[in-house]
N, C-alpha and C positions, 0 to 999 in steps of 0.2 A: 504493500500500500504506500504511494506515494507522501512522503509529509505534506501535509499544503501549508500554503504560503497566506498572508494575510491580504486580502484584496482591499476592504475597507473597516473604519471602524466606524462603530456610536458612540462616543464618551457620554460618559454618567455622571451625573454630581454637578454641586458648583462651581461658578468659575470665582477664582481666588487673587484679586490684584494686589498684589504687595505694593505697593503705595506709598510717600514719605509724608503725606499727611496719615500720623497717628490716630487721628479720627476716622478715617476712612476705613484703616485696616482695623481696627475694634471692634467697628460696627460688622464689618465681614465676619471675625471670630467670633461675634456674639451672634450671627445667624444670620443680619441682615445682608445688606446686597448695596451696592451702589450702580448710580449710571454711568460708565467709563465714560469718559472724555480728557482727553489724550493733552488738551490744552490746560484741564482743571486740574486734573489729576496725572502728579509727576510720577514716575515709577523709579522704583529703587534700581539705578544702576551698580554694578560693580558687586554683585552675591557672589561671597567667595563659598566654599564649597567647605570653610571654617564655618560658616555663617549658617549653612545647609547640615552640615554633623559637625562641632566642635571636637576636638579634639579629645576630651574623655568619651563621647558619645561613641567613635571608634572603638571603642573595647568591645563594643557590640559587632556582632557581623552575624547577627539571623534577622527576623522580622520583629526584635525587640525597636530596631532602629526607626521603625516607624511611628512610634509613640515621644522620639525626640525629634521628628523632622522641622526643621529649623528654627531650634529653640536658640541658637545662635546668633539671628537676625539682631541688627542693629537695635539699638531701640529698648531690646527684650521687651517683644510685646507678648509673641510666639512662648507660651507653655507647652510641657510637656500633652501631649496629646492633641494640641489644638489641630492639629490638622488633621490628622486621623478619625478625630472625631467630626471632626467637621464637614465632612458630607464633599469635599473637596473633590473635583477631576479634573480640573485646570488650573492651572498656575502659571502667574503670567508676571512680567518684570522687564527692565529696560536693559540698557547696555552691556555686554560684559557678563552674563549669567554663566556661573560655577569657576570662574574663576581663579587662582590658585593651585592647593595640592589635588593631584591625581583622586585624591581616592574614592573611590567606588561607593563607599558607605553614602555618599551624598544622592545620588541619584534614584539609589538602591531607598534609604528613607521614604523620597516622594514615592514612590512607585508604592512600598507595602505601604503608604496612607493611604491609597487610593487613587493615588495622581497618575491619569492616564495620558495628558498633552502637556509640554512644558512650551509657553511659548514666548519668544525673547525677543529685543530686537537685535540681541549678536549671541551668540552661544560660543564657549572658549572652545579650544579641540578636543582637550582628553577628555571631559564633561561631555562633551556633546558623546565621542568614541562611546564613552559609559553610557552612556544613554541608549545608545545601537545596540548596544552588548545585553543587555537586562529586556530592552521589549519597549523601552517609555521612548510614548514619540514627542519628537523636539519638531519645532519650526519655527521660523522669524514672522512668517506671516501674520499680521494681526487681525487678515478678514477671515483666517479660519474660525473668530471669536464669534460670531454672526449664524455662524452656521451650527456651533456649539448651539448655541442659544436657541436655534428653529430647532433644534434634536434631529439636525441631520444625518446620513451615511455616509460622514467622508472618505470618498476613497484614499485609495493608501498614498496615491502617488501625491497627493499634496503634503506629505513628511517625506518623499523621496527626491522630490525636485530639488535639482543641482549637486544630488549625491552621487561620487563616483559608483562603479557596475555594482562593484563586493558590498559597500555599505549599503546600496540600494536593495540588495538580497537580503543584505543581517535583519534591515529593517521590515523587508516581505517577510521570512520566516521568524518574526517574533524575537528574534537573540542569534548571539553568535555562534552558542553549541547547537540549536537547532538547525541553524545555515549547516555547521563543519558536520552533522548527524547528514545533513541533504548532500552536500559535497562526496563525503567517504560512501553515498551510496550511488555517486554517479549521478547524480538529480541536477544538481549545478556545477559551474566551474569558475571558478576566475576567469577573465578573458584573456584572453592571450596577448602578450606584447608584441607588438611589432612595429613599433616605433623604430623607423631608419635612422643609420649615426646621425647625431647632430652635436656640435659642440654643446657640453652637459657644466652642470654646475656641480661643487667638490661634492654635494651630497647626492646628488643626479646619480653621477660617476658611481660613487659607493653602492646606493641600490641598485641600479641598471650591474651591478656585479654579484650582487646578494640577489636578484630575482628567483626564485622558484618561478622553474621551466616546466621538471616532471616530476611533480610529487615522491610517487613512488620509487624511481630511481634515483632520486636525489639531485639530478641536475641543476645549476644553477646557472647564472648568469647570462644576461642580454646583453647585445647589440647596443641599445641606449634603452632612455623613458626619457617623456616629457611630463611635465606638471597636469594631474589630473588621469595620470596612468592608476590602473588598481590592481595591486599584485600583492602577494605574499613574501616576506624576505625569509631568507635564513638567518637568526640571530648568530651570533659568534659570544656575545654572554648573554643571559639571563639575571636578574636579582629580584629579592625582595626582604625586604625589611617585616619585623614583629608585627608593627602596627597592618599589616594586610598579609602575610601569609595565612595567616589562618583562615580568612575569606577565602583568598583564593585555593586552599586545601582543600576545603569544603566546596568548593564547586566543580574541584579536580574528580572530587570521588564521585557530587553529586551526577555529574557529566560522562565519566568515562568509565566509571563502576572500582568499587573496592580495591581490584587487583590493579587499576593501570600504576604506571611507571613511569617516570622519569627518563626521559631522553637525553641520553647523552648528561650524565649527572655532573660529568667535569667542570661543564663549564657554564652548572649553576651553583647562583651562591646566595647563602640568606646572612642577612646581618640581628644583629641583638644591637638597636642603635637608639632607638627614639624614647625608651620609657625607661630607662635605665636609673633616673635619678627621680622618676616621680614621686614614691613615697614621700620624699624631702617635700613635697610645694600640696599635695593632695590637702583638700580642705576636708575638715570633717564631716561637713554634710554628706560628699561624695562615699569617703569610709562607710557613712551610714547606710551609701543604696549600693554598698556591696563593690565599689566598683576597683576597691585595692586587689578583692579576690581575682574581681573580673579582668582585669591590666595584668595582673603576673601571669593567668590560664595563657595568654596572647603567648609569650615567652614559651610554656612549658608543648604550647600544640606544633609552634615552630620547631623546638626541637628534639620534639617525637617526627616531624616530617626530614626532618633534614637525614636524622638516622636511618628511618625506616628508607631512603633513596638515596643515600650515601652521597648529600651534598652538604659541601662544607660551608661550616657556620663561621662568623666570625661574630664570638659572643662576649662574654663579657672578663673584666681582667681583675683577678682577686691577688691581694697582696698583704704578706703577713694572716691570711684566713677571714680577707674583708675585702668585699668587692668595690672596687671604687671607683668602678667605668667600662666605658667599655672599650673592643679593641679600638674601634674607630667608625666613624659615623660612615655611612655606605658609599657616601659619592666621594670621602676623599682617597677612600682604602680604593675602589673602584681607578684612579688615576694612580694610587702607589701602586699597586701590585696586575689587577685585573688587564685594563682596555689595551689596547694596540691601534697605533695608527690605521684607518681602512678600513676600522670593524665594525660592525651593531651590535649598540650595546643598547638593551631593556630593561629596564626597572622600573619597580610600580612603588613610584615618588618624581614626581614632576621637574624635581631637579637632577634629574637623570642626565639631563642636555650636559651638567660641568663635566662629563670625560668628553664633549667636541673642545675643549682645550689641547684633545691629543690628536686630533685629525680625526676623530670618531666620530659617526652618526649615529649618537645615542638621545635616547628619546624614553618620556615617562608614557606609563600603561595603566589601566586597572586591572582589577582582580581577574575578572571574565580573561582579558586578554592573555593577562600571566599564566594562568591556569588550563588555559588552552597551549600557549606556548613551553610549558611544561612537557606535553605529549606532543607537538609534533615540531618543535624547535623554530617554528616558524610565528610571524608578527605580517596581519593587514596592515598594508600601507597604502595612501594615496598619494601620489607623489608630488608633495609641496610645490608651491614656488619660493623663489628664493628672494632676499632682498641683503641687497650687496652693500654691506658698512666700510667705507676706505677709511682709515683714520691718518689725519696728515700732521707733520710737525710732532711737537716732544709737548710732554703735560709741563706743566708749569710746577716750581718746589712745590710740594704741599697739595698736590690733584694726584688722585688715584683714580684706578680704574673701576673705583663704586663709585666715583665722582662721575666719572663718564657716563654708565648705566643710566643712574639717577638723571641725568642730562637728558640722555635719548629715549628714556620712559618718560619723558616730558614733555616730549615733541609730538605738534598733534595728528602726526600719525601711526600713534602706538596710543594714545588717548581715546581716540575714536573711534577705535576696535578693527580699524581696516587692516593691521599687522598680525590678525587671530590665524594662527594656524602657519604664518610662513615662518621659512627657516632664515634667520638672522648669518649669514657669513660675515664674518670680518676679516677687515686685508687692512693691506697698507702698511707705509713705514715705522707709523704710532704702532702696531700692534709688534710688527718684528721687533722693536725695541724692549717689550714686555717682556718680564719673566714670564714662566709656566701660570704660578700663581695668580700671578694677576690676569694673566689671558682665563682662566677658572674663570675667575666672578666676573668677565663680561658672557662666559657661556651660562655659567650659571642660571645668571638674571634674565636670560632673554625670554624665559617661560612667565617671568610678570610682565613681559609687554603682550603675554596671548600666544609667542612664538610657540613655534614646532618643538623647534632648537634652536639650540648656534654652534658654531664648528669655526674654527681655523683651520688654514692647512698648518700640518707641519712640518718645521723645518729643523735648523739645526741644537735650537732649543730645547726642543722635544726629543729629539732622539739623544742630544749630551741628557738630560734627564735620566731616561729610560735607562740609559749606559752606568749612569753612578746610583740609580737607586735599583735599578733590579739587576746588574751587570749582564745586562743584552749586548749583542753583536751588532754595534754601530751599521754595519753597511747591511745588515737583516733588517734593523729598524730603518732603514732608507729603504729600501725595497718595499716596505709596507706604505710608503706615504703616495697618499693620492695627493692629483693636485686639479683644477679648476682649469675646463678650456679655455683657450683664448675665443671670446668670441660669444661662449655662453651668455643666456639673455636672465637678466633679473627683469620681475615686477618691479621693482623700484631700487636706484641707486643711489647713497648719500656720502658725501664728500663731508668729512667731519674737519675742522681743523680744531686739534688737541688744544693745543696755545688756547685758546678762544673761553676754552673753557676752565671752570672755577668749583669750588668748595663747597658742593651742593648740601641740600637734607632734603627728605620725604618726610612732609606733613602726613598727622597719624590719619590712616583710614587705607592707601591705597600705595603702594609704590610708584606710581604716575605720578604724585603730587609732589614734582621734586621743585623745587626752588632757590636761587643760589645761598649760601647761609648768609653772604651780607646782607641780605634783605628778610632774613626768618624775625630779625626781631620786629619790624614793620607789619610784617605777615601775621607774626602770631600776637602783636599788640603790647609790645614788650618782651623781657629778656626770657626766655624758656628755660627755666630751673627745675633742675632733673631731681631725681631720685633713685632712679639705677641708671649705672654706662654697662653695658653686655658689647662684650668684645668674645665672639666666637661662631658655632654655627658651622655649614658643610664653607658659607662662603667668607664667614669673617675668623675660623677659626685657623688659617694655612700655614703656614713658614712667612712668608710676606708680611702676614698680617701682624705676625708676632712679634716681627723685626717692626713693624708701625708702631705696634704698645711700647717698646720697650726705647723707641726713639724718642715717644715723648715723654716716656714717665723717668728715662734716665736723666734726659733736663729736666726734670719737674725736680725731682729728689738730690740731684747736686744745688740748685737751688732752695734744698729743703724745705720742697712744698711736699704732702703725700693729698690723697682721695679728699674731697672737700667734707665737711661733718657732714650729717646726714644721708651720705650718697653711698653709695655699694658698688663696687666696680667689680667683676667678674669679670673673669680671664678666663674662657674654656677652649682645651684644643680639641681640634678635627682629629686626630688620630695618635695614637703612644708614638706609633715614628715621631709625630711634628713635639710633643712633648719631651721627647728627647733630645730633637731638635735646640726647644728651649733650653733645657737645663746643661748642655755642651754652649749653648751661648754663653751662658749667666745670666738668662732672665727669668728664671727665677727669682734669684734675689734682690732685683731690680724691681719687680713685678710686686714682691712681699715687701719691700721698703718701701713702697709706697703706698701700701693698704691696700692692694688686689689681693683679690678672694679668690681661688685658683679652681677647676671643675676638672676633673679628667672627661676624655670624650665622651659625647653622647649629643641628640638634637638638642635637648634640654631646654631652654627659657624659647628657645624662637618655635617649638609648638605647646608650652607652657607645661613642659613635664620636666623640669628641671630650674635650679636655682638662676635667677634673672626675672624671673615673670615677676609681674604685678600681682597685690590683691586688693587692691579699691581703685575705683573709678577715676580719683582726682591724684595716681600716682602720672608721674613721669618717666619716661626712658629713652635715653637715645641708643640706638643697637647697630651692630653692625651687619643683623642678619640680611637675608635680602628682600622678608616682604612683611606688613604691619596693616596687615586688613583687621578689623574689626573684632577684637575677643584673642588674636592670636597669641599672643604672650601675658594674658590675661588682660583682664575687665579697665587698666591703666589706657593711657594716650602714650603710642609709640612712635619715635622719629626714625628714622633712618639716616645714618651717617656713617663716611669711610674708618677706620679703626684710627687713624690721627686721630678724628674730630672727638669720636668716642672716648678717646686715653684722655684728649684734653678739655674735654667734659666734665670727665670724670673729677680732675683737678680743679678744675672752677666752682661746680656746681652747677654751671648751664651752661648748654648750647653753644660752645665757641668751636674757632680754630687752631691749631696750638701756638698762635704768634701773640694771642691775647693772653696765653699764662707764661710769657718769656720774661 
């Protein structure tokens, strides 16, 4: 019997406008209804997928998750259950919907409430992916709202229009393992590429190399692809962190039965990274609704899975018979040991993109995808367009390369959502001059302007790297580096000049809201006095970053300044290498002479399961993480700044640059 495909649907329920007048949305959660009008009523842009499952809400991954869908909202308007109970089957919101981290819990929420349409005026990519994956139909369109409301049939194809072939299928048969259940029986296929050479862009290049040709024989690689191809890649790694194995375990078995396996175990890997230091920051209400048991089970089902398939974990590091961290947070270990220039690399956490600092095409997933990619090593792709960053000239003393980010998430076309989904490449003189490190946090961050990725090619930086931290074979690691045709075409190309630019910060809510700092005091109405500096994170916590804290806290303390009263400066590294790192420096003692508070790795404050986060509303923080949406390091207002600004924050008490504490 063949599966069938979905031809149309009727959604049921009401429609649910999240709205930034507070009155409007009350009245909805208390039963009633309003008249949409588009001009009266503003819709909330920028729902990060924090905002849709916070970050303890995660500990959940069955259909508990539906009774907190989005208790995180701005505002906390949203209780527990309100939308479950609410008779809810559309939901509807402005710019930039799911925004942020990958994770699956957020979609997966709306859907076991009820919510059968989400509809947006931009939806981000792995959010919307997630959406494909589970069965919940997304569209931008807002006259499908009309039709809701007459109790129409809409067919399917108005949630498939402008979807490449494969997601047009996911979204026909209801999910991605019902599509892969249709595939493996011969029912559908990927279409086949045959896209003639044409000069490709470096991540063109890499999948047109990774394309799955024949399933079954394993062939790989095409002739070219252009932007809007739909194929299957071959990964070359795999990963997943605590916070989402266990989802996606659970739909490994629910999907392919008890006995499947693991393919190719080598070259996956699970990390023990994000919850590491929670107990420290848990509030006791949460203790109360069980959720310390619920957060450790996360830990203990990963590795029962990593055992039972014989992939390696990299969990956590106990010393003297006390655990005090972990080995290292995924995406730095992932650039110490794992990626290889040319590869695909997956992981389900959105800042997957920081190993394209190594010439890799890696890219964040959710649950569905990983758990699929678990059994047949392979990852849906649509094949991006690219938009080409030159960077020209030299940064000025005192600009970093989270100055830069924060710059180009501020440009309004990464504000406007027209940047969702492509892949950020950068080139040019400015980036060859970067260390490894800092070329990291401009890949890092390209997934808060909406990007794919971003990728460098690499060059001799990359491979000296590779040479002294993992003693690779220099002209091996040059054989591996792809490089960008001449000729290749971007959707958009920007000429940046470095020089030009200055000592930014990201007003709390959004990492778009970057602003130069000499103008935050004007901005924010006066001087911004902090109460935490967090200097760590996969992007603030590197070798680079380290050498920033300890530049400016070693003039702060020869000048025998240390941390201002009141403020708490936290120091956490990305991983025990970069920790030893520090203490083969001496900054350590540099770091402790001036009243930093030290973390061993772990995500910790930047998704508020560890020391750094906030607990009331009217704290302060300046971080050096890379995104500060709404509740993410708790219930406080968070800035975003490069690790200078942070170290010399921290020394002041507010918001400067370190020329103001000299």
């Amino acid at each position: 019997m063949p599966i069938p495909r979905r031809t149309s649907v009727r959604p049921s329920g009401r429609i649910l406008y999240l709205t930034e007048d507070p009155e409007a949305l009350k009245l909805q959660l208390a039963g009633g209804s309003i008249e949409f009008d588009p001009d009266e009523h503003a819709l909330v842009n920028n729902i990060s997928t924090d905002e849709l499952t916070p970050g303890w809400v995660c500990y959940y991954y069955d259909e508990t998750l539906a009774r907190y869908c989005l208790v995180g909202l701005r505002g906390g308007l949203i209780e527990r259950d309100a939308i479950k109970s609410g008779g809810f089957g559309v939901i509807v919101s402005g710019r930039s919907k799911g925004c942020g981290s990958s994770r699956e819990t957020a979609p997966y929420s709306e859907r076991e409430a009820g919510i059968q349409i989400v509809v947006a005026r931009s939806i981000e990519k792995i959010y919307g992916q997630n959406c494909q994956n589970i069965g919940l139909l997304t569209t931008t369109d807002f006259g499908v709202l009309d039709r809701v409301r007459a109790g129409e049939e809409i067919p399917i194809g108005e949630f498939t229009r402008g979807l490449d072939p494969i997601s047009r299928d996911v979204v026909e048969y209801g999910g991605l393992f019902t599509y892969n259940k249709a595939r493996l029986a011969g029912e559908v296929s990927p279409p086949t590429i045959d896209t003639p050479s044409r000069p490709m862009t470096l991540c063109e290049k890499i999948i047109a190399a990774h394309a799955i040709v024949d399933a079954k024989t394993g062939k790989i690689g095409v002739a070219a692809v252009k932007p809007g191809d739909a194929l299957f890649v071959r990964t070359d790694v795999r990963f997943s962190h605590e916070y989402v194995t266990p989802m996606a375990e659970s739909l490994f078995r629910a999907g392919f039965g008890p006995d499947a396996k693991v393919e190719a175990p080598e070259s996956v890997y699970a990390f023990r990274d994000h919850l590491t230091f929670l107990d420290l920051v848990m509030s006791d209400a949460h203790k109360k609704m069980g959720l310390r048991e619920q957060a450790a089970s996360l830990a203990t089902v990963q590795e029962a899975f990593t055992q039972k398939h014989h992939v390696k974990l990299y969990g956590e590091v106990v010393r003297g018979g006390k655990t005090v961290g972990s080995e290292a947070i995924c995406h730095n270990k992932v650039i110490e040991e794992i990626a290889l220039p040319g590869q695909v690399v997956a992981g389900t956490d959105s800042h997957t993109c920081m190993a394209g600092a190594l010439g890799c095409f890696a890219f964040g997933v959710g649950s569905t995808d990983m758990a699929n990619a678990w059994l047949t090593r392979d990852i849906r792709v649509a094949v991006p367009e690219s938009a080409r960053f030159n960077l020209h000239g030299k940064l000025r003393p005192g600009v970093t390369a989270k100055d830069v980010m924060l710059y180009l998430l501020s440009q309004p076309f990464w504000k406007s959502g027209e940047g969702i989904g492509k892949v950020l490449e950068f080139a040019g003189e400015g980036v060859r001059a970067m260390g490894l490190d800092e070329r990291a946090t401009l890949t890092n961050m390209a997934v808060e302007a909406g990007g794919f990725t971003g990728i460098i090619e690499a060059d001799e930086v990359v491979v000296d790297y590779l040479v002294k931290q993992r003693g690779l074979d220099a002209d091996e690691v040059r054989a591996r580096i792809v490089r960008a045709d001449e000729g290749a075409t971007y959707m958009a190309v920007f000429d940046v000049d470095l020089g030009a630019i200055e000592p930014m910060v990201a007003t709390p809510g959004d990492p778009r809201n970057g602003v130069p700092l000499r103008s935050l005091e004007e901005v924010a109405g006066g001087a911004v006095k902090i109460n935490v500096a967090y200097g760590g994170s996969c992007t603030g916590g590197k070798k680079a970053d380290m050498d920033m804290y300890a530049e400016v806290l070693r003039a702060a303390v020869e000048r025998g300044k240390r941390v201002a009263e009141g403020v708490h400066l936290y120091i956490q590294f990305g991983s025990q290498d970069i920790r030893r790192y520090a203490e083969q420096k001496g900054y350590i003692e540099i770091f402790q002479r001036a009243g930093a508070e030290l973390v061993d790795p772990s995500c910790g404050a930047c998704i508020k399961a560890g020391p750094g986060v906030s607990f009331t509303a009217d704290e302060v923080t300046v971080s050096a993480i890379n995104r500060n949406f709404p509740g993410r390091s708790g219930p406080g207002k968070v800035y975003l700044a490069s690790p200078l600004v942070v170290a010399a924050s921290a020394i002041a008490g507010r918001i400067v640059e370190p020329a103001a504490i000299a």
